[in-house]
C-alpha positions, 0 to 999 in steps of 0.5 A: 810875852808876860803880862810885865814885858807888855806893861813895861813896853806900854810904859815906854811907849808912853813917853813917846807917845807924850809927844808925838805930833798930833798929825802922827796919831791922826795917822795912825787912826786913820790908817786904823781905818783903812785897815779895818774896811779891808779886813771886814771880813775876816772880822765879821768871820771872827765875831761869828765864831764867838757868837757861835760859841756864845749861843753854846754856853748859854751867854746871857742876851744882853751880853751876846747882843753886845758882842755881835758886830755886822757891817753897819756896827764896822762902819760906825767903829770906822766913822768912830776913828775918823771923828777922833781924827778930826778931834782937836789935840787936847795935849798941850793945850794951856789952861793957864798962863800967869806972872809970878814976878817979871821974868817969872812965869808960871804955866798949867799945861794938859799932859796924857795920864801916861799908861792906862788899863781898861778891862771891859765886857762883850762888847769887841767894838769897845776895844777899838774905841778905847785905843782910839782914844788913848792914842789920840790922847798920847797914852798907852793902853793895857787892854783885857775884854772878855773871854765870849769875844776872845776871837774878835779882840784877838784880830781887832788887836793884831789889826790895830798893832799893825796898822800902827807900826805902818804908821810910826815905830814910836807905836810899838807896845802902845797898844797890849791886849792881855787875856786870862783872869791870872793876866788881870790879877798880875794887871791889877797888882801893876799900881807903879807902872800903870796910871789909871784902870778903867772897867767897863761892864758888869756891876760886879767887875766894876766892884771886883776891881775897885776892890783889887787894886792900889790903881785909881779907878774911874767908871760907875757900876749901875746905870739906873737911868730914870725919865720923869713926865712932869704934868705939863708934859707934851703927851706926843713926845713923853710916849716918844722919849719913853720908848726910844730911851727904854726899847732903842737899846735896852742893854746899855747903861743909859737905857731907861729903868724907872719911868716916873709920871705926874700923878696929874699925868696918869692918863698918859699910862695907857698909851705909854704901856701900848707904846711899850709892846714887847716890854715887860712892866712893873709898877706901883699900886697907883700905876696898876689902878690904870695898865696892866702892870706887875706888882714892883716891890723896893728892889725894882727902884733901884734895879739895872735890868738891861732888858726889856723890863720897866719900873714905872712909878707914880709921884706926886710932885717934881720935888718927890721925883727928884728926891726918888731919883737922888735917892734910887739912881746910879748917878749915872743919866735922868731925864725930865719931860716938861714943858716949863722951863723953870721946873726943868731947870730946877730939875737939871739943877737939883739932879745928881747925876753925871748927865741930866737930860730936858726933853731928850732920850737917855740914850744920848748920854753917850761920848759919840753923841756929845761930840767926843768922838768915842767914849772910854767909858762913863765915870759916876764919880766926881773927882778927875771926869765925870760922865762920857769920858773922851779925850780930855778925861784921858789927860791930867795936867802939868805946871811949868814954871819958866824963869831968870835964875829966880830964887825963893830966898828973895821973896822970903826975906822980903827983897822981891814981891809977886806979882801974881798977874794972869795972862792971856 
């Protein structure tokens, strides 16, 4: 089948999918699960096989630890679908109610996007988590993941396609899987028949396809994430949160980049760079005077590492740290330890970034963990979504107006007047 034959049977499937009972997706999700549990196996095979072939060509580690999956990550993947299952309908919900006139009234309704491209790296267990968002959400979804998990997302796919036609035939074609970079240049020229694209990986995808497309594009480019131990700081959880958001998953987007430290906190360095065993660290000349540090020159302020490596700088204020983090990060997750209210909250305020974090570990800026159910992605940008993107960034919305043979002449000439009155 084409590139253009599946967009335009994800097409149609959209519309269906637009209103289909919630308690049909659930069904499908749940049976998505079932599925999956009995076919671990066969999915643990594959993925071992694109690990295998990865390890050959030299796939870069944060990459191949990406695409791994073992039985805890098949599990979480499971418990992933169960809990978008269990998520409330954002279809159909109304966000407002009002009277134009009597017997005129007005209604702004969520509604799905309609047919959503997401095209990611590494990562096989994205792949079930976009398409569990989308069918939820009541769209249809065009997926291309990358070519080291060639073998995995092929079966995932085929898995997923038929645990969805058990279910329902208003599923067929919902859910596409393109492979090829010919297939993605076809995709990305698709701006009449798909709403919205959505990349997930690299800094250079993300450029490559804002860059090749008349489709609106949601996602960020970097995650360059800071922590700042502010000098009232509690010693014991500024070295925990350090460590959990640097080492618990170094390559991912919300994993620790730059730790910035009080200068009146400096004392806290010793133990921190012990804490930090394994990690690679970089600092400015006061951070030197104190551990054992590579020099870091300009570029490690705003770098993406994705390893175990770690700017570390000294400030001497909450408001230069701010201006640092404004100045250097992605916009993406920055975090404060303090344990003054009021500075955390100017720091919570005067932050731009999609997630701001007091006394928690980056590593929480995630849609699992905010209670979304799963992510499709996290949007840097400010317009539609921002942040975790879960079911409602899925959706757009739509005005219905209900009337009595109402026209506008009368309210034109004079004749009638709104009233223009919100309703419960």
């Amino acid at each position: 089948m084409t590139v253009a034959e599946q967009v335009a049977l994800a097409r149609a499937a959209a519309y269906k999918l637009a209103v289909l009972p919630t308690e049909t997706k659930n069904r499908g999700l749940l049976r998505i699960a079932e599925v999956l549990l009995d076919e671990q196996d066969a999915v643990l095979a594959a993925n071992a096989t694109d690990g295998e072939a990865a390890r050959t060509s030299g796939l870069g580690e944060s990459l191949y630890k990406r695409l791994l999956l073992n039985e805890r990550k098949l599990q979480i993947i499971v418990d992933s679908l169960r809990s978008v299952a269990a998520l409330r309908d954002p279809v159909g919900e109304v966000l407002l109610r009002r009277e134009l006139d009597d017997g005129l009234e007005l209604g702004q309704v969520r509604v799905p996007i309609g047919v959503i491209g997401v095209i990611f790296e590494s990562r096989p267990d994205a792949l079930v988590q976009i398409a569990s968002l989308a069918i939820k959400s009541g769209n249809a979804v065009i997926l291309k993941g990358g070519s080291e998990a060639k073998e995995t997302n092929r079966l995932l796919h085929s898995l997923l396609v038929r645990a969805l036609s058990e279910t329902d035939p208003a599923f067929d074609g919902a859910v596409a899987l393109v492979e090829g970079r010919e297939e993605i240049g076809s995709v990305l020229t698709m701006d009449g028949q798909i709403d919205l694209m959505i990349p997930r990986g690299s800094s250079e995808l993300v450029r490559y396809i804002q860059d090749n497309t008349r489709i609106p594009v949601l996602g960020h480019a970097d995650g360059v994430c800071h922590l700042y131990v502010d000098e009232s700081a509690d010693p014991g959880m500024a070295i925990r949160l350090t460590v959990d958001s640097k080492t618990q998953y170094p390559a991912v987007c919300n994993a620790l980049e730059t730790l910035l430290i009080h200068e009146e906190r400096t004392d806290l360095l010793p133990d921190i760079a012990r804490a930090l065993k394994g990690v690679e660290l970089r600092g400015c000349a006061e951070t030197r005077r104190h551990i054992d540090a590579a020099p870091a020159d300009e570029s490690d302020w705003s770098a993406e590492y994705n390893d175990l490596v770690l700017a570390i700088r000294v400030v001497p204020s909450l408001d230069a740290a701010v201006d640092h983090i404004n100045r250097y990060s992605s916009h993406h997750t920055d975090a404060i330890v303090t344990a003054d209210g009021a500075r955390a909250e100017q720091f919570l305020s005067r932050v731009d970034s999609s997630s701001v974090l007091w006394n928690a570990s980056t590593r929480f800026a995630d849609g699992f963990r905010y209670g979304l159910g799963a992510e499709v992605g996290i949007s840097t940008g400010k317009i539609h979504a921002r942040g975790p993107v879960g079911l409602e960034g899925l959706t757009t919305t739509k005005y219905r107006i209900v009337g009595e043979g109402h026209i506008v002449a009368d309210y034109a000439d004079g004749r009638m007047t709104f009233t223009h009155r919100d309703l419960s």
